[in-house]
Each structure stands twice: as C-alpha cells, then as structure tokens.
Residue, then its C-alpha position, 0 to 999 in steps of 0.5 A: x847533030x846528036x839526037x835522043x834517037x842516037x845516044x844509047x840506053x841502057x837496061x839498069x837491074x830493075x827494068x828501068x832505062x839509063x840514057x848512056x850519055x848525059x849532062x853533069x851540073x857540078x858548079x852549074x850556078x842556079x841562076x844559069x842552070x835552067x838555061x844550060x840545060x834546056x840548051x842540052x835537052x836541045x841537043x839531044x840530051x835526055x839524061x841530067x845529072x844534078x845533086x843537093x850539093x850543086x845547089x842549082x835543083x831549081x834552075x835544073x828543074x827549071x829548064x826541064x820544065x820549059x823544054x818541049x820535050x816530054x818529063x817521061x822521055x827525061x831522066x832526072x837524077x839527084x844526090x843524098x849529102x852527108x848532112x842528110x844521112x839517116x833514115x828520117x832524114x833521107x826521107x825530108x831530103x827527097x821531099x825538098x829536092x823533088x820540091x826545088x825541081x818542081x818535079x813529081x818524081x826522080x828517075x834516079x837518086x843516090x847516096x852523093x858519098x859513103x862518109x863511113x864516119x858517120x856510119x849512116x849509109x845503111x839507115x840512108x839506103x833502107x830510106x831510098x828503098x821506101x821513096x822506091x817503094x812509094x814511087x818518089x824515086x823511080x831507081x835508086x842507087x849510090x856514088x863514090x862507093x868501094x866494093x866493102x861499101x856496096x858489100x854491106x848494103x847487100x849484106x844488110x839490106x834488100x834492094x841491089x843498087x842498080x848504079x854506081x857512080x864513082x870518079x872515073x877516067x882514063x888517069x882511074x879506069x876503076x877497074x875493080x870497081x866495075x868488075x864489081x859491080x858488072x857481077x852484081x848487075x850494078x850500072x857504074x857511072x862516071x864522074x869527072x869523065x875528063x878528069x877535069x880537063x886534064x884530057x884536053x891538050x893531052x898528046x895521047x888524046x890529041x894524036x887519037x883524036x886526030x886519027x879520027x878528026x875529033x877532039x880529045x875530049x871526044x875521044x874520051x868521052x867515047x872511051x866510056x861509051x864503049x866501056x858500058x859506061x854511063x858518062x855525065x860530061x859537064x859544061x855551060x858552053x851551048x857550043x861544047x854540050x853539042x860537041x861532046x854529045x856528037x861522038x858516034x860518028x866514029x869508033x875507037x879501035x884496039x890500038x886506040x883503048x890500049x893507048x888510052x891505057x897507058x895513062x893510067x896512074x891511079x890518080x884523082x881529082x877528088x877525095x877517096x870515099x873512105x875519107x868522105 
C-alpha cells in the first residue's frame, strides 16, 4: 500500500516541498468531496489539488479537516478563475477560498488560466506576491501558461513562479514548456495526466503495462513521475485512488518512455490558454 513515506517530494524554488504524487478534484461534486479525499489522504496522499472553479473547497477542506493526518504534513492547493482577476480582486478570492476550506493557509495558489483577453494576469500575480508576503498562500504559482505568458510576469513583476501546471500527456508531452520552464526553476505540473482516460485501453500503454504487471494508466502515471513531473491524477473510486498512487514498485525503462513517445500527436483535451 503507498504511503507518504514512499511518494517523492520535491524542492520548488523558494525552498518549500512539492509532493510528486497528488489527487486532482476536477468534477468532484462537494457533497463527496470530503469523502474522496479523506480516502486519499488514507492512501497515502498528502498532496490535493482543488480550484474555485471545481466548486467543492468546502467538501475539500472538509475531508483534510477529519483526517488524522497533521494539515503541515498536507499540501493544499487552489485556483484564482478568470472572474476574480485583478489585484483587489485576487485578494477577496483568496479570502473566500482560504474560508470555504476552513483552512488558515494555501500551501499553493495559481492563476487557473492566463485569459490575456482580459489583460489582467500581471495585476492578479502582483496580488499573490502580497497574500505570499503576508503568509496566506505559502507558494504561488500559475496554470495553463505558455512561455510569452510567464516571459511577462518576469519581465514586469518580482516573484519567479515556483509551478506551473499545464494539461500534460503522453498525446501533449509540452516539451517547450517544460524546458522553459526547467531553465527558469519553474516546477511544472500536469493536469489531465491520463488525457482523460484516453490511456486506458491504449495498445501501447497495455503491452508496456503488461511488461510490468500494471495498469495503463499506472504506467502513465508513472511516466510523469520519471519525468520530474508533478502529477495530479483524479478519481472518487476509493479502489482506483489506491491504484494509481501504487506505482514504485516498478521503473520504466528506455524502450518504455521511447514507445510512450510515439504517441505523440500535439492534441488536447482542453482550450489552448491563449484563447482563455
């Protein structure tokens, strides 16, 4: 069974530490959300992954609050939308979120997406480097952003963006992204890790899973870990949350991450972010 001891963690670039492995809660409904994620937290998850526009911070903070486990052994994530943009108006946000998870403090928050039509994202980050400042939000960081995105947020503002998380899968590997954002020190992290459920039932993914006595979506999952990913896999089947957390008992090797690669086909599951 995977325990906290066993998932990685990493070292984002101010100092603060990343569970590798954590639970995404997109299209979790709130009324099952604290039961989801207190079975996770069971498993051996220490990391949720949740967002105002999931709708289900309550039932979120809900289960962390009922778990035996300590909240400074957790790491709580959440998600600025579009509507809240704006520096006044990221700062209310936070409050509200921080409010309906009954939490003191996010370990992480980040601009959801870029949406460069409302030109905003500057003023929005310039108030997540005051709730940092101010201990609301431990690390903040951003999501869906394409390097001439994160190129202005340095150009214009202070704080590095210590993550990243962009839809990322074996069909969109992102490979410009995450070379740019490994030479900024910026952690990138994927969403839609198993382009949502594409992987399973692929032939590819089967025979490599086979090879190894796993699950397709195990080796994916997988992939992403030996890619210095981040990866936030989602489910509210008790039995599948155990699942796809135990993958180290095995190791892809060369021939495994080249037959990955050939599935590459630049598609998404979701919006491009400069159409957000």
């Amino acid at each position: 069974m995977p325990s906290a001891a066993v998932s990685p963690v990493l070292t984002m670039n101010d100092g603060h530490r990343i569970p590798q492995l954590g639970l995404g809660v997109y299209k979790v409904p709130d009324e099952v959300a604290a039961t989801v994620v207190a079975s996770a937290i069971d498993a051996g998850y220490r990391h949720i992954d949740t967002a105002t526009l999931y709708d289900n911070e309550s039932g979120v903070g809900a289960g962390v609050r009922v778990s035996a486990v300590p909240r400074e052994e957790l790491f709580v994530t959440s998600k600025i939308w579009q509507d809240d943009q704006g520096y006044d108006e990221t700062l209310r946000a936070a409050d509200l979120s921080l409010g309906l998870l009954g939490l003191d403090y996010l370990d992480l928050y980040l601009i959801h997406w870029p949406a460069p039509s409302l030109d905003r994202y500057v003023q929005t980050w310039q108030a997540m480097e005051t709730l940092k400042a101010d201990g609301r939000v431990r690390s903040i960081g951003v999501s869906n952003f394409h390097p001439h995105h994160l190129d202005r947020l340095l150009d214009e503002t202070t704080v590095v963006p210590a993550l990243n998380q962009v839809e990322l899968h074996p069909w969109l590997p992102q490979r410009t992204v995450r070379q740019y954002d490994a030479r900024h020190g910026i952690l990138t992290e994927s969403w839609s890790p198993l382009a949502r459920g594409r992987a399973i039932g692929e032939p590819t993914l089967d025979r490599i899973g086979e090879k190894h006595g796993v699950t397709a979506a195990q080796v994916v999952i997988r992939w992403h870990l030996q890619l210095g990913l981040v990866v936030i896999p989602k489910s509210v089947s008790a039995e599948r949350i155990r699942q796809n957390a135990d993958v180290f008992s095995f190791e892809l090797d060369v021939e495994d991450i080249a037959a990955i690669a050939t599935l590459e086909s630049g598609e998404r599951t979701g919006k491009d972010p400069d159409d957000s």
